[in-house]
C-alpha angles and dihedrals in degrees: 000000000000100000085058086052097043085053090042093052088052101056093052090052093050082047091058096036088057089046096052087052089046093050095044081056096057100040080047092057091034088049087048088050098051089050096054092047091051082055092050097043104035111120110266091035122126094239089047084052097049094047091052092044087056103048088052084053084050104053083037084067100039096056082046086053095044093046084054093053097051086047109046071048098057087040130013101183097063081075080078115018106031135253121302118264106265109243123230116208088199094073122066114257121224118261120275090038082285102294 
């Protein structure tokens, strides 16, 4: 009985000894990776650049995007004729109010 304990005993501890290997090995890559994310990503780098840059672009379109549909809301026909000539109270306007 003790023999079958004492092998027993063996192989759990082989096992764990396998696990704790196995798990070094993973916090070692995780730890790699991270490294190499905090150098893409660190501010000044190129990546960090581009991404900023992006999301400016982004917001950029959206407000383009918002001002259309106010607009396209206020008038829809400027969908297909234009928006109307901006008016500037500092030149005379025609007689008539220009009809």
């Amino acid at each position: 009985m003790f023999a079958r304990l004492s092998a027993s005993s063996e192989r759990l501890i082989s096992l764990t000894d396998q696990t704790m290997q196995a798990a070094q090995g993973a916090l070692s890559q995780a730890n790699r990776t991270l490294q190499s994310a905090d150098t893409l990503i660190r501010p000044g780098s190129p990546l960090n650049y581009e991404l900023i840059a992006t999301l400016k672009e982004t917001a950029a379109a959206a407000r383009s995007m918002r001002d259309l549909a106010d607009q396209l809301q206020r008038s829809p026909n400027s969908l297909l004729f234009g928006r109307a000539p901006a008016t500037d109270s500092r030149l005379p306007q025609p007689a008539g109010g220009g009809r």
